[in-house]
C-alpha positions in Angstrom: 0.0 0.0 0.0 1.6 3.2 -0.6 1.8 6.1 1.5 -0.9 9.0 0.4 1.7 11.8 1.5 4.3 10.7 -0.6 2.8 9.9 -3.8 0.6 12.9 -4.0 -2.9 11.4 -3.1 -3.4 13.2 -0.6 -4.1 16.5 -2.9 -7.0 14.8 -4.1 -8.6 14.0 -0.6 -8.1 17.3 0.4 -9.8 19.1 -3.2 -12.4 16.3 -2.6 -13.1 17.1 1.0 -13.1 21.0 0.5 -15.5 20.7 -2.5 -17.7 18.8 -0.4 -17.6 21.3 2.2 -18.1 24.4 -0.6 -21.1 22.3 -1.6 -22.9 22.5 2.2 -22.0 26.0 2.5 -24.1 26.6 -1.1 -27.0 24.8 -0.2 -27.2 26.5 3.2 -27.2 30.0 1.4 -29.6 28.8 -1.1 -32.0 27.8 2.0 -31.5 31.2 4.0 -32.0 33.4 0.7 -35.2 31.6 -1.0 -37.0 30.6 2.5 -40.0 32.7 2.8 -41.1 32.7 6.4 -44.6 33.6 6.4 -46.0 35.0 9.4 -48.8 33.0 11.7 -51.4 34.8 12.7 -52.2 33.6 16.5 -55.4 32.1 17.4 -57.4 32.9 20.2 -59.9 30.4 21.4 -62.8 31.2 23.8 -62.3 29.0 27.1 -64.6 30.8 29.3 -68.2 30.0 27.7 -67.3 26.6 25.9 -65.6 25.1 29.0 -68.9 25.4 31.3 -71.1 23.8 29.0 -68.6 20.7 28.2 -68.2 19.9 32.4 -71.9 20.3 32.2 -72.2 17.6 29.3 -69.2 15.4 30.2 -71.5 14.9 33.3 -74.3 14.4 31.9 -73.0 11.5 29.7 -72.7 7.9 30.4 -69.4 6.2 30.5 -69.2 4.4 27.5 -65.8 3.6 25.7 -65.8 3.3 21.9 -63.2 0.8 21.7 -62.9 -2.7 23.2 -59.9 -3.5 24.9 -58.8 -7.3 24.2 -58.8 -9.5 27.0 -55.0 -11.1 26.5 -51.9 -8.7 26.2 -49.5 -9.5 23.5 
């Protein structure tokens, strides 16, 4: 096997490696400069009025479950 420093391999690992890193540094600019950020509007949600009447109903109701649990754990 021959030694990469002497026989001048080692110029091709490096060229390799930095065009790989050039490459990274590209797409990371191309993601910062065409990246629109839109801005969210927030959302309010009424607690106060909804909250009373679902305590009221979740009382109200029976407890029934919609699914079936099996009888055996696998």
């Amino acid at each position: 096997m021959q030694n990469p420093f002497e026989s001048g391999h080692i110029k091709n690992y490096i060229t390799f490696y930095a065009s790989v890193v050039i490459i990274m540094i590209l797409f990371f600019i191309a993601t910062t400069l065409f990246h629109d950020v839109k801005e969210v509007e927030k959302k309010v949600f009424e607690t106060e009025s909804k909250s009373a009447e679902k305590k009221e109903s979740v009382q109200e109701t029976p407890a029934t479950h919609q699914f079936k649990l099996l009888e055996k754990a696998y």
